[in-house]
N, C-alpha and C positions, 0 to 999 in steps of 0.2 A: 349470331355473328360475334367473335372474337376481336375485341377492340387490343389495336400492338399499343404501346407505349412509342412517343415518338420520342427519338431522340436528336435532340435540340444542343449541339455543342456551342457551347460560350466561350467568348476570347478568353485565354488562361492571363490571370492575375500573377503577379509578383506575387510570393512567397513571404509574405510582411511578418513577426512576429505575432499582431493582431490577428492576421487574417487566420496563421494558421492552430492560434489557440483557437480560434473561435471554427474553424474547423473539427481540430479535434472533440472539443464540447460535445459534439454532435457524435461521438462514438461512447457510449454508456460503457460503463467497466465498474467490478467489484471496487469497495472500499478498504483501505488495511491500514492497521496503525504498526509500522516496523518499532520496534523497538530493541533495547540490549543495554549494558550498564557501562556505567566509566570506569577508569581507574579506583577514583575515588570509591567505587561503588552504588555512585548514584544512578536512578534510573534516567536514563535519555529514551525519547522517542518521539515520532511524529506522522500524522497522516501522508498516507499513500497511494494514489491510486494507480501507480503504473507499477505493479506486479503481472508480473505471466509467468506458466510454466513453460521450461524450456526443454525437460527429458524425463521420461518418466526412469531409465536406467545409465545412470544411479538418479533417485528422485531430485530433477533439479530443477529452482526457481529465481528470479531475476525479481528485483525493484532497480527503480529509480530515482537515486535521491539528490536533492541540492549538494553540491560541491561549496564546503566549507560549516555544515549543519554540525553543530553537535552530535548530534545523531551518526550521522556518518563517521565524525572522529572517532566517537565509538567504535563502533562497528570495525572498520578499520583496524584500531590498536586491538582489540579485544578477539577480534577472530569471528565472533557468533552476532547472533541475532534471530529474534522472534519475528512472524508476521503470524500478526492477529487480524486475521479476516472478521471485519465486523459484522452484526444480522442488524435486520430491519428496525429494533429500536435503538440504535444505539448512533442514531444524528449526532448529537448532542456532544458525544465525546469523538466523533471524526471533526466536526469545530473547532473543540478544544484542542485537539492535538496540532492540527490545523495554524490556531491561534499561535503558539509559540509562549503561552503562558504559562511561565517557572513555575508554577504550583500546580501543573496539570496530574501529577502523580498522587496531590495530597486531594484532589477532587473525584477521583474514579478509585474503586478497589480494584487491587491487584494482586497476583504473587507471585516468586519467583522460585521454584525449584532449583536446587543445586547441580542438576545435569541439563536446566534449562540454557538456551541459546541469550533470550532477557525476558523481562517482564509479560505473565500474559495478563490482560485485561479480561477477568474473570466473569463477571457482568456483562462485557460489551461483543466478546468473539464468540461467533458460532464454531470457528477452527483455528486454533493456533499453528502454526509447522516453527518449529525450533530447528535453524540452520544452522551450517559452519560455513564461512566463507571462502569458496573457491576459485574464485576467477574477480578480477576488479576491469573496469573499462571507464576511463574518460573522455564524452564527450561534450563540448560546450560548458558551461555552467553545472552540469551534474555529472556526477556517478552511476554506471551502471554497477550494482553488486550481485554476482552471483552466487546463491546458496544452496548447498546439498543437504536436501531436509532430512532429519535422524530421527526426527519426534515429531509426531503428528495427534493433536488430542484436541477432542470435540467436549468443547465446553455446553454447546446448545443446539435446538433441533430447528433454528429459527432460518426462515429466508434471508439471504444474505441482504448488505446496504448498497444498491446502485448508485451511480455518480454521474449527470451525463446532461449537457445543457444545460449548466451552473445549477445543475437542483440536485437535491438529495431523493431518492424511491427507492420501492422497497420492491423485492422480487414480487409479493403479491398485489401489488396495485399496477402490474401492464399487465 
């Protein structure tokens, strides 16, 4: 015999900030550090984990970043940006980027090609896609930025870095 699943509706809750981070937690998603340069020329960037693609023609991809980051001013004035999808070792530097620590560029290698969109982290992404920026959307507290990806290079053959219930996993450990 076939056991159904019952289902069991529960009073819906208010929509708290709390509650619905701690919902979301509960939907696992790749890791990515966006990054791209300043005026100055300096590297900007920061961990990300709300990336998704949104059209395969013309190849187009969306993040999600804080409204007022460095990073985003970037991006923004500059036009381009990288997303470096990180693999399974590279915890350590979705933290740092995470962290908001000014020397996080002089702690990881990296390089930047002249037809790149910014910085790819050489070491830590199994794929970088180098965007230009198409479309911009504000809502809340952040930015949605969309990119038309022009370049697409596979630094490594590793499973990517899951994020999901405040823990870091690696594709091969579910």
């Amino acid at each position: 015999m076939t056991e159904r699943a019952v289902n069991v509706e529960a009073p819906a809750d208010l929509a708290t900030p709390d509650r619905f981070r701690a919902m979301m937690s509960g939907f696992p998603t790749g890791v990515g550090v966006v990054t791209t340069t300043g005026d100055d020329g300096a590297p900007r960037g920061m961990t990300c984990s709300s990336v998704c693609s949104v059209t395969l023609s013309p190849p187009t991809l969306l993040v999600c970043l804080r409204d007022g980051s460095p990073t985003l001013e970037a991006i923004l004035e500059r036009g381009t940006f990288a997303v470096n999808l990180l693999h399974e070792g590279a915890r350590d530097t979705a933290e740092l980027f995470a962290s908001g620590n000014p020397e996080r560029f002089h702690l990881v290698p990296w390089e930047q090609e002249a037809d790149a969109g910014g910085p790819h982290l050489v070491r830590d992404a199994h794929t970088v896609a180098d965007c230009d920026v198409s479309a911009v959307h504000r809502t809340g507290d952040h930015v949605t930025v969309f990119g038309e990806a022009r370049l697409l290079t596979q630094h490594h053959e590793l499973p990517p870095l899951l994020y999901g219930l405040r823990q870091f996993r690696s594709w091969s450990q579910l």
